[in-house]
MIKE-82061 format. One record per residue (C-alpha): residue number from 0; x negated, y, z negated. Coordinates in Angstrom, 3 decimals, decimal comma, always signed. Layout:
N
+-----+----------+----------+----------+
!   i !       c1 !       c2 !       c3 !
+-----+----------+----------+----------+
! NUM !        X !        Y !        Z !
...
+-----+----------+----------+----------+
This chain:
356
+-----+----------+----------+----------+
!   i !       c1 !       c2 !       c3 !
+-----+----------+----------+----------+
!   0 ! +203,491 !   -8,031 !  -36,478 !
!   1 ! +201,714 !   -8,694 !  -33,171 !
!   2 ! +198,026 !   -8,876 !  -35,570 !
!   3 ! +199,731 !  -10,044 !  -39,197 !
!   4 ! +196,608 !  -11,687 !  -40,706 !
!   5 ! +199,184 !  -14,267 !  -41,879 !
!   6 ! +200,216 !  -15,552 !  -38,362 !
!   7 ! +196,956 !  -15,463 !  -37,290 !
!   8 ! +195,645 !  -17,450 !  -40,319 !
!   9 ! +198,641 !  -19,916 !  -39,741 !
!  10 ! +197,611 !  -20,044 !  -36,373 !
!  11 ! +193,875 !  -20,120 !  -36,544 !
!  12 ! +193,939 !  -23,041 !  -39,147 !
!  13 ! +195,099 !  -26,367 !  -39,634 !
!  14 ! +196,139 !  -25,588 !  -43,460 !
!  15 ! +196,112 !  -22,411 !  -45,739 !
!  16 ! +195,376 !  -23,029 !  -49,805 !
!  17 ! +198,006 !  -20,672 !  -51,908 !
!  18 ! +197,309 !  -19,475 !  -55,108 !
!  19 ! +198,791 !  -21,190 !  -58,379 !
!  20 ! +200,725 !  -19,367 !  -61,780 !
!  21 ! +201,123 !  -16,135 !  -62,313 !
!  22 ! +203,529 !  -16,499 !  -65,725 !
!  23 ! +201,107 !  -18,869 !  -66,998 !
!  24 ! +198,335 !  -17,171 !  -66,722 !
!  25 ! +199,892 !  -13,603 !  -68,181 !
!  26 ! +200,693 !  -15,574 !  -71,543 !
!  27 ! +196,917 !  -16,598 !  -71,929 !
!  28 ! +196,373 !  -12,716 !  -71,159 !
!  29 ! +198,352 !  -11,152 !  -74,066 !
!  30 ! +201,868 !  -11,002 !  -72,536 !
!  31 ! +204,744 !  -11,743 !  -74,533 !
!  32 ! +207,761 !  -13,771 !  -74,463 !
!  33 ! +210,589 !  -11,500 !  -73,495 !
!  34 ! +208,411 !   -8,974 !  -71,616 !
!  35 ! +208,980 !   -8,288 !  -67,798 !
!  36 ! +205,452 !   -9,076 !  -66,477 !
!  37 ! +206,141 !   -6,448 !  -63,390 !
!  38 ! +205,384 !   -3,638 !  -65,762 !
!  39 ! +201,753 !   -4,590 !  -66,517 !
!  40 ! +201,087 !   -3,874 !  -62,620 !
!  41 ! +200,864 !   -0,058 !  -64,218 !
!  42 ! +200,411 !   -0,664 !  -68,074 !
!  43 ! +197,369 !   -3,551 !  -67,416 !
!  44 ! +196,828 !   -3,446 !  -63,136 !
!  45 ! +192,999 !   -5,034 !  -64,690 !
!  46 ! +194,909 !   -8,068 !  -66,299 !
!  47 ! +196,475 !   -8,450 !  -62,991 !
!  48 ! +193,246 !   -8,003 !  -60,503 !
!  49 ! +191,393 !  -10,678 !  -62,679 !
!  50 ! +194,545 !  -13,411 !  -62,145 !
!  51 ! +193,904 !  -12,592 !  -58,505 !
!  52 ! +190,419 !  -13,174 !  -58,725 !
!  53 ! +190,470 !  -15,799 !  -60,370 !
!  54 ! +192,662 !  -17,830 !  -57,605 !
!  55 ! +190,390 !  -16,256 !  -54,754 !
!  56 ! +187,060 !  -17,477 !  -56,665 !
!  57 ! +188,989 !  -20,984 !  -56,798 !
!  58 ! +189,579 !  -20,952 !  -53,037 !
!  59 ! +192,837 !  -19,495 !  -52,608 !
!  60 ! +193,593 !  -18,131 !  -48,583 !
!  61 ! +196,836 !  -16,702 !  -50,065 !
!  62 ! +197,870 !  -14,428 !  -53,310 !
!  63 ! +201,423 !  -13,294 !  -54,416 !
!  64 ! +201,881 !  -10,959 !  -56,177 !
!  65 ! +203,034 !   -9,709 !  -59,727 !
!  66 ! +206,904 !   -8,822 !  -58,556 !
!  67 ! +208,253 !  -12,573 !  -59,046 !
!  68 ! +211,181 !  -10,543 !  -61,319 !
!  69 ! +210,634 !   -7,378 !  -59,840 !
!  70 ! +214,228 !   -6,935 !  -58,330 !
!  71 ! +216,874 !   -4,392 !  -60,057 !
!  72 ! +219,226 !   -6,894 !  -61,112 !
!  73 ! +216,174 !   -8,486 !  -63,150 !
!  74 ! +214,669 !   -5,518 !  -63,941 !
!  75 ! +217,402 !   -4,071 !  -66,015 !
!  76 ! +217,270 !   -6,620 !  -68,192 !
!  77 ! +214,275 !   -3,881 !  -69,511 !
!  78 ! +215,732 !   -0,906 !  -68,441 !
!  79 ! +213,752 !   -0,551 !  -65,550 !
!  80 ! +216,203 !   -0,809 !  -62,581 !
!  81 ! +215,129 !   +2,014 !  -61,124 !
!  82 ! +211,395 !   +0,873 !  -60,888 !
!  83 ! +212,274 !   -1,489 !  -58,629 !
!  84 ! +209,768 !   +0,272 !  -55,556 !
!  85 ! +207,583 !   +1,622 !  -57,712 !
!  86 ! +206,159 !   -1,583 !  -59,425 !
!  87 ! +206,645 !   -3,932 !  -55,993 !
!  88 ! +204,002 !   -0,573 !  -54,555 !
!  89 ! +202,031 !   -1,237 !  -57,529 !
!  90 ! +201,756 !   -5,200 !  -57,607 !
!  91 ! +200,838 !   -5,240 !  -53,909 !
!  92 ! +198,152 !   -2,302 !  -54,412 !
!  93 ! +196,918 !   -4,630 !  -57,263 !
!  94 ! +196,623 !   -7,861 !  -54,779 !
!  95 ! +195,133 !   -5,770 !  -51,807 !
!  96 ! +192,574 !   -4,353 !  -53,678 !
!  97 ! +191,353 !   -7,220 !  -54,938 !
!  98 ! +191,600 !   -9,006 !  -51,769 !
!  99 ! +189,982 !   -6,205 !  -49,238 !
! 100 ! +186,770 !   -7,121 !  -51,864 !
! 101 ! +186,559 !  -10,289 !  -51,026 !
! 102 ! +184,168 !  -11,541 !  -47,772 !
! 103 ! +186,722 !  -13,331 !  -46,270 !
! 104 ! +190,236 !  -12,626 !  -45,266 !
! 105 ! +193,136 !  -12,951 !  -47,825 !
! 106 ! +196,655 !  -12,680 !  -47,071 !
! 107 ! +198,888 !  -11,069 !  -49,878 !
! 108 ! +201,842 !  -12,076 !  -50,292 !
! 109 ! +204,779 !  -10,542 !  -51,643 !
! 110 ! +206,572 !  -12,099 !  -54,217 !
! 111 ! +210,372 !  -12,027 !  -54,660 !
! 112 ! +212,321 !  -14,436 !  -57,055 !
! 113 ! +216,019 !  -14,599 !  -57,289 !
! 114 ! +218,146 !  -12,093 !  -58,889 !
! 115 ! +219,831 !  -14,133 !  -61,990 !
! 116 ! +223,342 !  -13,519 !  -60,266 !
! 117 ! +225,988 !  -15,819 !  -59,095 !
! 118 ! +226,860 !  -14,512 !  -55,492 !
! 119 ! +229,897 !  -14,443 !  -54,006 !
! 120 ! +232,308 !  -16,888 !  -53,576 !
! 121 ! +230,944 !  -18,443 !  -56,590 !
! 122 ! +229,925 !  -15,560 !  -58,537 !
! 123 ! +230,517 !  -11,299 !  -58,173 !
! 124 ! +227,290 !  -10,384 !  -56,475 !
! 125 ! +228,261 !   -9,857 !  -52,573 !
! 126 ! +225,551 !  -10,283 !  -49,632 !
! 127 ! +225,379 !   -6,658 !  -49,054 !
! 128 ! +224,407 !   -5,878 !  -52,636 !
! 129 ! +221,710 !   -9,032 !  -53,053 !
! 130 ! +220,393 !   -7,357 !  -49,314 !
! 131 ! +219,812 !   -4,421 !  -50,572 !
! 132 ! +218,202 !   -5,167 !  -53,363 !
! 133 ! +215,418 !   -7,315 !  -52,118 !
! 134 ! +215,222 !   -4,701 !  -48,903 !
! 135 ! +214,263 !   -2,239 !  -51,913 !
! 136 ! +211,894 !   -4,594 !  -53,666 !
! 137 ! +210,244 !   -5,757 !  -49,647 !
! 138 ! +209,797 !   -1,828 !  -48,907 !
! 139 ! +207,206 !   -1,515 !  -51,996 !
! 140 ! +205,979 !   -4,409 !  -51,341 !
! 141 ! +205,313 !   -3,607 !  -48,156 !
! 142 ! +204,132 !   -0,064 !  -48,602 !
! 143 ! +201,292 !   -1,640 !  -50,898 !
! 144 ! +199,797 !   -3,517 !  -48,712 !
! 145 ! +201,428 !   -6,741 !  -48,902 !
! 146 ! +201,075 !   -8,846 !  -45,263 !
! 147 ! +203,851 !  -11,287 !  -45,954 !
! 148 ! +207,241 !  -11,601 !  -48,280 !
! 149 ! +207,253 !  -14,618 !  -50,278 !
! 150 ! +210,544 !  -15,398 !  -51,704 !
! 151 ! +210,521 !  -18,459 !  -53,810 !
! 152 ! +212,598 !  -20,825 !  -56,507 !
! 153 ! +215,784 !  -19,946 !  -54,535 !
! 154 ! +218,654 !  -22,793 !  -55,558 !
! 155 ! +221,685 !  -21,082 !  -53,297 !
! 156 ! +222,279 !  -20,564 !  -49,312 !
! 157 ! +224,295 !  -17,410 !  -50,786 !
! 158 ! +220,689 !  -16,077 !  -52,160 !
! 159 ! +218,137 !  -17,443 !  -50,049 !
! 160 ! +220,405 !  -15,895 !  -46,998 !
! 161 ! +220,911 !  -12,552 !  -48,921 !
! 162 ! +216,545 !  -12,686 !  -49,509 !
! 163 ! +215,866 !  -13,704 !  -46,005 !
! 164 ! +217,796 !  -10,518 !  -44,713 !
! 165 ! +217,024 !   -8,296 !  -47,152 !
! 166 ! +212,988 !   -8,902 !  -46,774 !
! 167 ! +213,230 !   -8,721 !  -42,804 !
! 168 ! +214,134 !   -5,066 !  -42,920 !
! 169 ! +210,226 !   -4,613 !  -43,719 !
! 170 ! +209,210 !   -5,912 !  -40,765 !
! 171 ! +206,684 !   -8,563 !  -42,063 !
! 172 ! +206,886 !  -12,387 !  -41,637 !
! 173 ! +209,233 !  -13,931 !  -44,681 !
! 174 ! +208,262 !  -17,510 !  -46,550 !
! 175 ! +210,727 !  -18,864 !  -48,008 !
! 176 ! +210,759 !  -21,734 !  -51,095 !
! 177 ! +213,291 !  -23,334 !  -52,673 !
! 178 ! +213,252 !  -25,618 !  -55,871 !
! 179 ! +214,661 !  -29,227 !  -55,715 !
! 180 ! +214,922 !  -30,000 !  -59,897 !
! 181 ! +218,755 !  -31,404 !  -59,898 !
! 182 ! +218,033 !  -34,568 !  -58,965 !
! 183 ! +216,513 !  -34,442 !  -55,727 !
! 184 ! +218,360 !  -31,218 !  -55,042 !
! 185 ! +219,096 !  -27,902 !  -55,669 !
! 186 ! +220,588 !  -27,063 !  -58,952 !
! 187 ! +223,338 !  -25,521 !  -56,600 !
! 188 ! +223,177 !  -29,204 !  -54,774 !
! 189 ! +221,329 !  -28,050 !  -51,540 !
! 190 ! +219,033 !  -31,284 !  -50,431 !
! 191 ! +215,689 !  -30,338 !  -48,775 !
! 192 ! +216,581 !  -31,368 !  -45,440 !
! 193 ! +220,017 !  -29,544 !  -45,779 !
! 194 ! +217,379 !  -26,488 !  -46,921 !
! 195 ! +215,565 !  -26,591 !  -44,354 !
! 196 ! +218,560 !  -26,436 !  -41,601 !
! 197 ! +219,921 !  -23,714 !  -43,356 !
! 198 ! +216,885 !  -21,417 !  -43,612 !
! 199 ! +215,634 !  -22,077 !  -39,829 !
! 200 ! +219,576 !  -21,655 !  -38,642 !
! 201 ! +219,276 !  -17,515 !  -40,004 !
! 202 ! +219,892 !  -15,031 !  -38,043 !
! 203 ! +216,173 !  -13,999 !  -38,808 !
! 204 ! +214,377 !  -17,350 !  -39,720 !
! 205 ! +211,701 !  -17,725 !  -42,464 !
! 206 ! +207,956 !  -18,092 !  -40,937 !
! 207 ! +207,572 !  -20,754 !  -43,030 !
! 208 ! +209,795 !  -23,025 !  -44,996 !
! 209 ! +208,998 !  -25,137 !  -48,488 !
! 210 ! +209,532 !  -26,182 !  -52,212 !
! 211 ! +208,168 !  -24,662 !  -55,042 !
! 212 ! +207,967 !  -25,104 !  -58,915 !
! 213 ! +210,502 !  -27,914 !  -59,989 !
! 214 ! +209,744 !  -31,210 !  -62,082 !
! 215 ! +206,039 !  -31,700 !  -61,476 !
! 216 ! +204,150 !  -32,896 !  -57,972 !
! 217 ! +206,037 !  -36,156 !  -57,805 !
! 218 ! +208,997 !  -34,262 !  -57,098 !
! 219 ! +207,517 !  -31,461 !  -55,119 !
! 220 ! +206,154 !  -34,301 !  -52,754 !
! 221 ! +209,321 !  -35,769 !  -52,377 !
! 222 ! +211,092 !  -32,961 !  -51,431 !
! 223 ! +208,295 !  -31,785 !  -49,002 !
! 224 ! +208,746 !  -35,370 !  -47,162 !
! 225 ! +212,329 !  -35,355 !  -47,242 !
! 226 ! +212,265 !  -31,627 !  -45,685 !
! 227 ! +210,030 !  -32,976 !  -42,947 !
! 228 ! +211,992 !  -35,242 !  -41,704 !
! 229 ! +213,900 !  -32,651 !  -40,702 !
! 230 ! +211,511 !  -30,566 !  -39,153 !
! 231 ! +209,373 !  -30,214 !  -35,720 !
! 232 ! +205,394 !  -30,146 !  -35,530 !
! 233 ! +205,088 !  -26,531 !  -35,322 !
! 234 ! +206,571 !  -25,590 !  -38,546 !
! 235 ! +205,151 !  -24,610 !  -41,489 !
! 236 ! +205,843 !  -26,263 !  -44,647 !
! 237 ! +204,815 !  -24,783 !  -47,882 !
! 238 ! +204,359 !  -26,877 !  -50,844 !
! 239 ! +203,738 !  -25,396 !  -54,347 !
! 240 ! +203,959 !  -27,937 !  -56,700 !
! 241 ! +203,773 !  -27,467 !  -61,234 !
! 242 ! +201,071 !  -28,873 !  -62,805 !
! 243 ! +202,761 !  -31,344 !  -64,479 !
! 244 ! +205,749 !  -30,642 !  -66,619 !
! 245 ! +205,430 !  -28,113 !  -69,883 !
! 246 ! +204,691 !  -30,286 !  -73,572 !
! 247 ! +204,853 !  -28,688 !  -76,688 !
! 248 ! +201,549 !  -29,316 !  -77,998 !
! 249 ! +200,239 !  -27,810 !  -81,457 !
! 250 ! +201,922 !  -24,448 !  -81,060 !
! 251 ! +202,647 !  -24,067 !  -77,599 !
! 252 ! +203,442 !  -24,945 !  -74,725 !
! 253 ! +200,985 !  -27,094 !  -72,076 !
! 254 ! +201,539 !  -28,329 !  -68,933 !
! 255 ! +201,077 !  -32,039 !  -68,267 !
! 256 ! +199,082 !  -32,323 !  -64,695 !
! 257 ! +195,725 !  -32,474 !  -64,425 !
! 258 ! +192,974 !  -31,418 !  -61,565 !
! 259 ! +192,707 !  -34,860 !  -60,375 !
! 260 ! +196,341 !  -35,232 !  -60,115 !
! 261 ! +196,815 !  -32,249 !  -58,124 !
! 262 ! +194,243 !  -33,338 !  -55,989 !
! 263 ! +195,732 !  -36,211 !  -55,133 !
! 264 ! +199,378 !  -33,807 !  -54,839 !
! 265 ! +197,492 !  -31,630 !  -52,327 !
! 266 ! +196,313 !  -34,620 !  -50,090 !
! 267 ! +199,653 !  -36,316 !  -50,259 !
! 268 ! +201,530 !  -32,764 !  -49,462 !
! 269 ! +198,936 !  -32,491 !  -46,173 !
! 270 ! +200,195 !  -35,721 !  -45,488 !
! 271 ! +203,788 !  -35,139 !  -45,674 !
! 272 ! +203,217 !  -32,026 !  -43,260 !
! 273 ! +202,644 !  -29,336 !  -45,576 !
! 274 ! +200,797 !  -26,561 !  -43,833 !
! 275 ! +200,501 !  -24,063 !  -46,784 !
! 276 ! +199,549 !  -25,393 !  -50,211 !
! 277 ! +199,238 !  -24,247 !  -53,179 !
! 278 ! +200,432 !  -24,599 !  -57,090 !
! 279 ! +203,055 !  -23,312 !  -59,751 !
! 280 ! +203,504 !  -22,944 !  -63,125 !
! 281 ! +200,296 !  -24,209 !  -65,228 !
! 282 ! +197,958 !  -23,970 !  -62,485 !
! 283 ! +194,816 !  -21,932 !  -63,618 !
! 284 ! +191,875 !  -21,519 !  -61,277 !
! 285 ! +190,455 !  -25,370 !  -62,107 !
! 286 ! +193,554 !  -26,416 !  -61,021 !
! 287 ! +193,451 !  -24,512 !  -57,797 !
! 288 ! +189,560 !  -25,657 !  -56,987 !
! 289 ! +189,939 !  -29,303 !  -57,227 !
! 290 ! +193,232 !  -28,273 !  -54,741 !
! 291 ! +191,198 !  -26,707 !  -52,430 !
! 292 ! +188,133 !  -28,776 !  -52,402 !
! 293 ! +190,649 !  -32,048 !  -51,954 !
! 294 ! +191,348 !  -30,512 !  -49,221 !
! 295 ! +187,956 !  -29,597 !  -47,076 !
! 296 ! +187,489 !  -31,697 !  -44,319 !
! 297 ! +191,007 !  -33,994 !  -45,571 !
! 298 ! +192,624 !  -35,716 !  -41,963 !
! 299 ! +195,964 !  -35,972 !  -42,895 !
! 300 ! +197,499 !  -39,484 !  -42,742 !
! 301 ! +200,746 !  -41,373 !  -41,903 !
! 302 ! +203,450 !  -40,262 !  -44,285 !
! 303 ! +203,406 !  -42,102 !  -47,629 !
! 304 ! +206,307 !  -43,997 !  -48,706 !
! 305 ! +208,098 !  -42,801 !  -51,815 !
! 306 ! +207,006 !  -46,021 !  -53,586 !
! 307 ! +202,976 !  -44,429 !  -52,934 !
! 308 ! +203,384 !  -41,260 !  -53,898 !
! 309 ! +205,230 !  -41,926 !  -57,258 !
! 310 ! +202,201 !  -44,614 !  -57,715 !
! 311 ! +199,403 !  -42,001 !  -57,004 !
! 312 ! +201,621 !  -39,087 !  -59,034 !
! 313 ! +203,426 !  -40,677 !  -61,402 !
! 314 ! +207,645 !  -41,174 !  -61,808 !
! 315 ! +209,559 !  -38,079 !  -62,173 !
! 316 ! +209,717 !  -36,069 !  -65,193 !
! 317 ! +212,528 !  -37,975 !  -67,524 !
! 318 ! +212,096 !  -41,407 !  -65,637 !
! 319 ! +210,339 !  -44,471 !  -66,289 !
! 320 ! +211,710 !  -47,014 !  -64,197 !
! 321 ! +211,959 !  -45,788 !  -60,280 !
! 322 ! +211,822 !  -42,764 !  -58,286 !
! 323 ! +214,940 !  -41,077 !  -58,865 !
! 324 ! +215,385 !  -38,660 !  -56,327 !
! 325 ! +217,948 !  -38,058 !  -53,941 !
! 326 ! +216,546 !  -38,342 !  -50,860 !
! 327 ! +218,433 !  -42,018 !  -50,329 !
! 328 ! +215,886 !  -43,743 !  -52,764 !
! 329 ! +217,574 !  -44,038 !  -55,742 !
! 330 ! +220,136 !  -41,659 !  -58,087 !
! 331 ! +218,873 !  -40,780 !  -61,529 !
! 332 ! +218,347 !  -37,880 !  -63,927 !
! 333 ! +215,042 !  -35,643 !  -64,300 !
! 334 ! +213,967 !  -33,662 !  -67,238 !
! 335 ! +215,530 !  -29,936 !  -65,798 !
! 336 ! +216,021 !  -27,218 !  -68,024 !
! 337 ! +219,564 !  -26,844 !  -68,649 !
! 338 ! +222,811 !  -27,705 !  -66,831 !
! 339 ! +223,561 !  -27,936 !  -63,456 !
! 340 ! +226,384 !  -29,579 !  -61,844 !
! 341 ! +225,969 !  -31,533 !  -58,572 !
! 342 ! +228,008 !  -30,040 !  -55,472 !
! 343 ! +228,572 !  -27,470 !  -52,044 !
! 344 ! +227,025 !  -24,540 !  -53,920 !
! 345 ! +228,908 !  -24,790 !  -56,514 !
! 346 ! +228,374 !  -25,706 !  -60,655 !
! 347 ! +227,344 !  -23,656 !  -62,850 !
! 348 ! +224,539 !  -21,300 !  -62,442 !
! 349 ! +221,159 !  -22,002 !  -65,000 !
! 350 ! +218,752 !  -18,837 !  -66,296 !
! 351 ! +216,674 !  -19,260 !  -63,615 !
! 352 ! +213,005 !  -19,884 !  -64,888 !
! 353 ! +210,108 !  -17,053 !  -64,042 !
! 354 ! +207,949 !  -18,415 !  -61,585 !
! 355 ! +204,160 !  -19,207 !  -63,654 !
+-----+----------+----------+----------+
């Protein structure tokens, strides 16, 4: 790992722009609801190259690739448990291809999204087992070319532990996001700051530490300050904020952010400490530009209260009248996507949205 182009990027530069959605921008390619986007890394690799492109074109320093669900336990939901190397290969051959064209460097990054299981205590799925899945999925991932392993919307310490371990048996530096929707928290009640101790406590810790997806850029924000209070000046802090929250809209669904707005989300994540920055679901390539070029030449400032950044970004998603987050600013409800009960890791376990 001695010359990983993604510690020497992190190195080398004061900030790194990630890409935005993958999920998103499948469904404006032809993919279905229901299908498992991981098998269009063989049936469509094209569809696939011109998502990365279209993020690198926008400014992106980082891609992730098409394995968000890519993990057996997900992947047999479509009978494809046994693909699990084989597509991870495939979805980091995709990225690298597309980024070894470009004239400057690109790191690929290699997604991995939870599993969809309760792990033990709470649920059946042990340590061992969630390891060895995601060392399965890192291996391909790995073996196609992939320079980091990006595992993202974790909720449990169970899972993000499990992800963290399973991903260092490649050998490559490990991101690791999780996504603060339950009122400030977890929807397995883990706090950002609480996050952030936990991850940087393993016995192999995360090269870089963050929030993604979630309620919109208010919220992202807010958990990305909270985290850093909690953290020194050397780490890196990943935000990857939605564009907005989804809206059905004649037909379908939209997402409610704008490029402006996610400007302002990018400058307000640099000052909060974020280090790597990027966006979620319903972020196309505009999206990602006016994120990168709010960035160019940006000197972070003093970190902005929570009463500024809900004023620049809006309330939360479901509130009208204050911030309510969690983060000793207020207690209130945001617009989540199904239950999720408050607690140690405990509560009861949501479908865990794909990441786009």
């Amino acid at each position: 790992m001695s010359d990983n182009l993604f510690q020497r990027l992190l190195k080398e530069r004061p900030y790194l722009v990630a890409d935005g959605a993958m999920g998103t921008n499948l469904f404006k390619r032809g993919l279905e609801s229901g299908d498992a986007p991981e098998l269009w890394n063989v049936d469509h690799p094209d569809r696939i190259e011109s998502i990365h492109q279209e993020f690198i074109d926008a400014g992106a320093d980082i891609v992730l690739t098409n394995s968000f669900g890519g993990n057996a336990y997900r992947l047999k939901l479509h009978n494809a448990q046994d693909r699990t190397y084989e597509l991870a290969k495939a979805a980091a051959e995709i990225a690298r291809r597309v980024a070894d064209k470009t004239d400057r460097p690109i790191v690929v990054a290699g997604s991995m999204g939870p599993t969809g299981e309760l792990f033990e205590p709470v649920g059946e799925l042990s340590f061992e087992d969630g390891k060895a899945a995601f060392a399965e999925q890192a291996r391909g991932l790995k073996d196609g070319g992939a320079d980091a392993l990006w595992i993202e919307t974790m909720s449990s310490r169970e899972e993000a532990a499990a992800a963290v371990a399973g991903a260092a048996e490649a050998g490559l530096p490990v991101v690791t996001t999780m996504t603060f929707d339950t009122v400030g928290k977890t929807m397995m009640g883990i706090a950002p700051d609480e996050a952030y101790r936990h991850l940087s406590t393993l016995p192999i810790a995360p090269a870089a530490i963050g929030a993604n997806c979630g309620l919109g850029a208010t919220e992202n924000v807010l958990s990305i300050r909270a985290m850093s209070d909690a953290v020194g000046p050397d780490v890196a802090v990943v935000a990857k904020a939605n564009c907005g929250v989804p809206e059905y809209r004649a037909g379908g669904f939209v997402y409610t952010g704008t490029p402006e707005l996610m400007a302002d989300y990018a400058r307000l994540a640099r000052d909060c400490g974020a280090r790597i920055i990027g966006g979620c679901c319903g972020t196309d390539g505009t999206v990602l530009k006016a994120i990168a070029e709010a960035l160019k030449g940006y000197e972070p400032g003093e970190k902005p209260s929570v009463e500024v950044i809900v004023e620049k970004l809006g309330p939360l998603a479901g509130v009208t009248d204050r911030p309510a987050h969690s983060h000793g600013h207020g207690h209130g409800h945001g617009g989540g996507d199904g239950d999720g009960e408050d607690g140690e890791d405990g509560g009861r376990r949501r479908g865990r949205r794909r990441r786009g």
